[in-house]
N, C-alpha and C positions, 0 to 999 in steps of 0.2 A: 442368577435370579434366585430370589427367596424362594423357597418352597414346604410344602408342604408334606408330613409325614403320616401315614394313612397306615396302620400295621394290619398286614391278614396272616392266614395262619403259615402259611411257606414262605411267603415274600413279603417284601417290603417295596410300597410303588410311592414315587415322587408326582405330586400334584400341583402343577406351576400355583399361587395363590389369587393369578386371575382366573384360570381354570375352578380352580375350590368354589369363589367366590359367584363365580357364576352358577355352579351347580346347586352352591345352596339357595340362590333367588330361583331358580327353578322349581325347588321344592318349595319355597314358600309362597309362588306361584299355583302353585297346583293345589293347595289350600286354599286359597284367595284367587282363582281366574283374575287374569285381567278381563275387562270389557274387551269383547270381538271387536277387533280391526276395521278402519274404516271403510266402508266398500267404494268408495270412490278413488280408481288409483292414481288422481291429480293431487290426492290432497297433499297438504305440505307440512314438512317436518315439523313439530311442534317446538324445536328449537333449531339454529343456526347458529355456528363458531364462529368467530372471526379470533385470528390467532394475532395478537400484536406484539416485537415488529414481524413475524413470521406471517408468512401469507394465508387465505384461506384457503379452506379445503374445499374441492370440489364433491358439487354434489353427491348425498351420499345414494348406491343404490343398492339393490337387493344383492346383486352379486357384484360387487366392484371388485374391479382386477385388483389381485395381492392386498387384501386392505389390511394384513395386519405386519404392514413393516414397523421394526422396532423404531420408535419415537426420533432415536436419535441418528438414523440412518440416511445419509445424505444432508447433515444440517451444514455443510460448508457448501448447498447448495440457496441458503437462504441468506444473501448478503441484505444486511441492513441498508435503508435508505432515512431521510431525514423522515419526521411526524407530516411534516407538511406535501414531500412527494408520497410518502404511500396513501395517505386521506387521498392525493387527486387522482391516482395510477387507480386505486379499489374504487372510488366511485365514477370511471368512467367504463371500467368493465363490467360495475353493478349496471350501467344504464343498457345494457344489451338482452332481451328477453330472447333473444335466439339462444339455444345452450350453448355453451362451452366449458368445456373439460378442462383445460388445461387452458393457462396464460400467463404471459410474461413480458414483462416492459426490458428494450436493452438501448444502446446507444448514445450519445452523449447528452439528449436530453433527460438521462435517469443518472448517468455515470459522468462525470468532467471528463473530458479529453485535452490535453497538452496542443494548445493553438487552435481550440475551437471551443473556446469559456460558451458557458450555458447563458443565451440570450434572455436578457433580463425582462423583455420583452414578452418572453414568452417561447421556449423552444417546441419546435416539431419532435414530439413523443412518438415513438418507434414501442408494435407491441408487434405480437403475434397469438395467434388465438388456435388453438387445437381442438378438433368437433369430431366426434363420430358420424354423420350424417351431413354432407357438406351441402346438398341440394335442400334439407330440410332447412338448416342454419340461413341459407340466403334465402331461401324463400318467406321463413320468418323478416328475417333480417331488411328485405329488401321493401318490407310491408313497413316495419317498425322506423328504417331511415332510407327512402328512397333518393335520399338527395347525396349518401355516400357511393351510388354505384353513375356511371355515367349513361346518357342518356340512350344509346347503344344497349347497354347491358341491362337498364331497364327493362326495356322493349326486349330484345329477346329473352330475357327471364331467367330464374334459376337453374336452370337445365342450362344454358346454355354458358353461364359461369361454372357452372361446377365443371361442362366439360372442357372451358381453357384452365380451370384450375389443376386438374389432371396431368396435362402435358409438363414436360419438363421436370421441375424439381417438385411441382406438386403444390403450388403455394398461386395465391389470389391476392394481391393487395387492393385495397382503397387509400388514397391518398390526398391528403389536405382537406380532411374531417375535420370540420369545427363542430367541440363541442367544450362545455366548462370551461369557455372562456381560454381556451386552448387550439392548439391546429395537430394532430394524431395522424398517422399515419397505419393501419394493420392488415397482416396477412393474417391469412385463412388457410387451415392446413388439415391431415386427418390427423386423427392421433396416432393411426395405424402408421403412415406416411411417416412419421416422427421418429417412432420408434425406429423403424428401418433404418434409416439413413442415421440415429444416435447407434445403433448397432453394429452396423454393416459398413457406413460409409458410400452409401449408394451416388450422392451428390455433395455432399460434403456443405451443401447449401442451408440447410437447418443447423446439422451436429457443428459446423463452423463457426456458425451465430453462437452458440452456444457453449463454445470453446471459450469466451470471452464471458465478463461479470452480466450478469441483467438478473433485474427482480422479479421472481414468482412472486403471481398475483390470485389464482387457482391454483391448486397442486393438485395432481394427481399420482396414484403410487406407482402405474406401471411406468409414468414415464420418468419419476427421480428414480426407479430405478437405472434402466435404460440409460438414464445422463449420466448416471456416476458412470457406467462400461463405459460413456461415451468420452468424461474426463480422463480417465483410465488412458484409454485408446491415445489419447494426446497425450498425454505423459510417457508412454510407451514411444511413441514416433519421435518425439522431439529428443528422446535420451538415443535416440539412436545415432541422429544426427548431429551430435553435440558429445566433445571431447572427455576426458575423464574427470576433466575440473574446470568449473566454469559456473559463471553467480547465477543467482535467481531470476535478474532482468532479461541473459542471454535464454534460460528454459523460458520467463514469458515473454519473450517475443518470439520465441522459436513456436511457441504454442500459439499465440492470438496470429500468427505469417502463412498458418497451415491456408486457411479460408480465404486467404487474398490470392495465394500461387496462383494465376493462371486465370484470374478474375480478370474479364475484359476494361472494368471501368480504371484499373489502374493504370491503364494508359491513357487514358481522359484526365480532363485538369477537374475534371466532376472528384477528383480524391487524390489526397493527400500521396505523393511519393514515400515519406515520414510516417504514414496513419499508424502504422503499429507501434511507433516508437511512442508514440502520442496517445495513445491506449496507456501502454505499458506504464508509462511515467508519471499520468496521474492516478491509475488503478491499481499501482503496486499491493497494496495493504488489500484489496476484494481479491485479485489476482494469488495471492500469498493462501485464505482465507479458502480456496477452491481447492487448491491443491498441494500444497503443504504437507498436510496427513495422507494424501494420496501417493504421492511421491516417494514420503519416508517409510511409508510400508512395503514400498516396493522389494525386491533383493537386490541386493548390490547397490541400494542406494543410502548413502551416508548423508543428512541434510538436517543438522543441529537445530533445533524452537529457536534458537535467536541467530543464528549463520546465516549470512546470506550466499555462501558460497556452498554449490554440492560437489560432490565427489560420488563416481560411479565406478563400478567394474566393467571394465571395458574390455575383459578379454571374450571370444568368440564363443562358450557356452552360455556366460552373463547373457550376452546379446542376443544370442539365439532363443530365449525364454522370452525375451521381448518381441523379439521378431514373429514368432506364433504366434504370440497371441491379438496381433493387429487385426482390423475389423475386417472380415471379408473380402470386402471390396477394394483393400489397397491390397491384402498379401497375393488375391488373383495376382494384379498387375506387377507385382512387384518377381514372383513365381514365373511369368511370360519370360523374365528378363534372364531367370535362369536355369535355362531346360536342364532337367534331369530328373528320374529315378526316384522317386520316395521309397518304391517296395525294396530296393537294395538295404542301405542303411540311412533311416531318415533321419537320426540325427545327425548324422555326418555330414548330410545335405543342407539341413538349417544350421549347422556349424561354418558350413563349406560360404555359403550367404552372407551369413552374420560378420563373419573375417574379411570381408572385399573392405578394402579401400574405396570403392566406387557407392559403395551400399550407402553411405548419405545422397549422396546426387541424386542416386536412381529412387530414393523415396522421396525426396524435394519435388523430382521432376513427375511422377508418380501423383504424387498430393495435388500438383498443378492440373494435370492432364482430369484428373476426377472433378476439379472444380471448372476448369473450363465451361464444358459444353452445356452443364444446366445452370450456370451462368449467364451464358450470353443467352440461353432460351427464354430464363427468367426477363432479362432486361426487355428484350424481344416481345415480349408478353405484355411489359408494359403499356406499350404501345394498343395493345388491345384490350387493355382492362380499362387504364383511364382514358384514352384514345389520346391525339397526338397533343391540343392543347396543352391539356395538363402535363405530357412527358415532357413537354417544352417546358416548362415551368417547372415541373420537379428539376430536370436538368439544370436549368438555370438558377432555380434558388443554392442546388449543391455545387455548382462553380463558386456564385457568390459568399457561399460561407467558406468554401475551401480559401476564395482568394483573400477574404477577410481575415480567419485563422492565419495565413501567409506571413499579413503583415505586422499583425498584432504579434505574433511568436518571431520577427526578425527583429533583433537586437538592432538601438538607435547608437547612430556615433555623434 
C-alpha cells in the first residue's frame, strides 16, 4: 500500500493515503461544518451502488460487521453470469421490501448442469436469502406477498414460520413463486445460522450449497468472509481423501459430493445418481475460478495457472496441517473415531490420524453422517411449509426433469 511519510522529531510514522486523506477532509470539515444529520433514522442513503458484473452491496449501516475488507478479497467468490441473468436475479431481490443482508441465486437455473440444459421456457430459479430478524423479514414479507406463504402459514403467522424455520438446519423455503414472468423458489436463513454452519460445519446444508458456483446478489462482508474459511474447509477435506496426484475434475467432484453424502433424496429418482458429475462438467471454468488460488496457496500444494493436474504432499505431517485445521464439527466426529491423548504429544497424535489408511473413509463417512440428519429434517419440513400439495408437485416436477435430463443426456444408436 502506498503510503504516506509524515516526519516528527524522533520518529518517522507511516500514514496509509486513505487514512491521510480522510484526516484532511476532517479538517476541512471543521472549517466548513457540514449541515446536521438528518434526524429521521429512516431516511435513505443519498446514494446506492450497484456494482456490474459484481453484485450489490448490502445495505450500508452504522456499524456493519468487518466493513473494511480489502476490495479484492474473496473476488473468486463473484462468478460472472450473462447481462440478461443478473438484470432478472437483481430485480427480483430488489422486489422484496422485507430486509435482506445477504443473497444468492445457485442451481442449474443460474449455472448449466450436464443433462438438465436450462429450460427455455423458463427455469425454476433457486435463491436463498440471509436476514438478521427472521420473524420481522416474514412478517414484513408476508404483508408484501401473501400468496408465497401457504394458507396454513398464513393463518398462523410469522411467529409461527420463524419457529419451523428454527428446527433443523435453520432454513424456510417458499416454493413455485411467480414473479417476472418467472417461477423462483427461496429459503430464508439468519445470517448468524450461516455463518455457523460456513465455519463450523454444523449441518453442512447451507456451507454444501455453497461449496458449489452460484451468484451473489447482496454481499455482505462478514459472510465472504466466513465463505472463503468455508471453501478453504472443502479444499482441506477433499485433499485429504484424494491421492498425491490426481486432475482438477477428480478435487471438484470430490468438493461439490461433500453436500450429497448421506442426503436422503439421492436415493429417490427426484435426483440424479450422476448430479455431481453433471455439475462438475458443465461448471468446470466457475468451479476452477473459486478455488484455484485457494488451493495453490495451500502447503504442499503444486497446481500450475494452466495444469489441470495437482500434485500434493502426502506424507503424514503435510496431512496433519490439513487435518486441524477442518471445521469443528467434522474434526469432533472425526477425533470420536480415534481415542487418544492430546496432553501427551499432540502432534504425534494428529500425525498418528493423518497416516491411517482408513482416514479417507472415515471423513467420507464422517461428511455423510453430518449431512444426514438435517437433511432429511429439511425435506420433512417441507411438508409443513408448503403443505402436502405442493410437496407433491415439487416432487413430481423434480422427477420429471430428472427423468427428462436422463434422456436427453443418453446417447441415441
Amino acid at each position: 500500500m502506498l503510503s504516506a511519510v509524515i516526519r516528527a522529531p524522533r520518529r518517522r510514522i507511516l500514514i496509509p493515503l486513505r487514512s491521510l486523506s480522510s484526516e484532511t477532509t476532517t479538517s476541512a470539515d471543521t472549517q466548513n461544518p457540514p449541515p446536521p444529520p438528518s434526524k429521521h433514522p429512516t431516511a435513505k442513503p443519498r446514494t446506492s451502488t450497484r456494482l456490474s458484473p459484481a453484485p450489490r452491496p448490502a445495505v450500508a449501516h452504522r456499524r456493519q460487521a468487518l466493513p473494511n475488507l480489502p476490495a479484492t478479497f474473496g473476488r473468486n467468490q463473484l462468478l460472472p453470469v450473462s447481462n440478461t441473468t443478473r438484470a432478472l436475479l437483481e430485480s427480483i431481490v430488489a422486489d422484496f421490501e422485507a430486509p435482506i443482508r445477504y443473497a444468492f441465486a445457485y442451481g442449474s437455473g443460474v449455472f448449466e448442469q450436464d443433462g438438465y440444459p436450462i429450460d427455455k421456457n423458463g427455469p425454476m430459479l433457486d435463491f436463498m436469502f440471509a436476514v438478521t430478524h427472521p420473524a420481522h423479514f416474514h412478517s414484513i414479507n408476508m404483508t408484501q406477498h401473501p400468496s408465497h406463504y401457504a394458507l396454513h402459514a398464513r393463518t398462523l403467522g410469522s411467529s409461527f414460520v420463524t419457529k419451523v424455520q428454527e428446527i433443523g438446519p435453520g432454513v424456510w423455503f417458499n416454493a413455485f413463486v411467480q414473479t417476472k414472468g418467472t417461477t423462483i423458489k427461496y429459503g430464508v436463513t439468519t445470517v448468524d445460522n450461516l455463518c455457523s454452519d460456513l465455519l463450523n460445519w454444523n449441518s453442512l446444508y447451507l456451507a454444501g450449497r455453497m461449496h458449489k458456483p452460484l451468484r451473489i446478489i447482496k454481499d455482505d462482508a462478514r459472510v465472504r468472509l466466513t465463505q472463503q474459511v468455508n471453501l478453504t474447509s472443502a479444499v482441506r477435506a477433499a485433499l485429504l481423501v484424494l491421492p498425491a496426484e490426481f486432475s482438477e475434475t477428480q478435487l471438484f467432484e470430490t468438493i461439490a459430493g461433500i453436500s450429497y453424502g448421506g442426503d436422503p433424496r439421492m436415493l429417490l429418482p427426484a435426483e440424479n445418481r450422476g448430479k455431481v458429475g453433471n455439475i462438475v462438467r458443465k461448471q468446470g471454468p466457475q468451479f476452477r475460478e473459486l478455488y484455484h488460488r485457494l488451493a495453490g496457496g495451500l502447503p504442499g500444494v503444486y497446481w500450475p495457472a494452466h495444469a489441470e493436474t495437482i500434485q500434493q504432499d502426502t506424507s503424514a505431517l503435510a496431512r496433519a496441517a490439513h487435518l486441524k485445521k477442518l471445521p469443528s464439527g467434522l474434526l469432533t466426529r472425526v477425533r470420536a473415531q480415534y481415542p487418544g491423548e492430546l496432553a501427551g504429544d499432540e502432534s504425534a497424535y494428529w500425525q498418528h490420524i493423518a497416516g491411517d489408511d482408513k482416514l479417507p473413509s472415515v471423513l467420507r463417512r464422517e461428511m455423510s453422517g453430518i449431512v444426514r440428519g438435517p437433511a432429511t429434517v429439511q425435506t420433512l419440513k417441507g411438508i409443513v411449509s408448503g403443505g402436502i400439495s405442493t410437496s407433491i408437485r415439487y416432487g413430481s416436477e423434480k422427477v420429471g426433469k430428472w427423468w427428462k435430463g436422463t434422456k436427453e443426456s443418453t446417447p441415441t444408436s
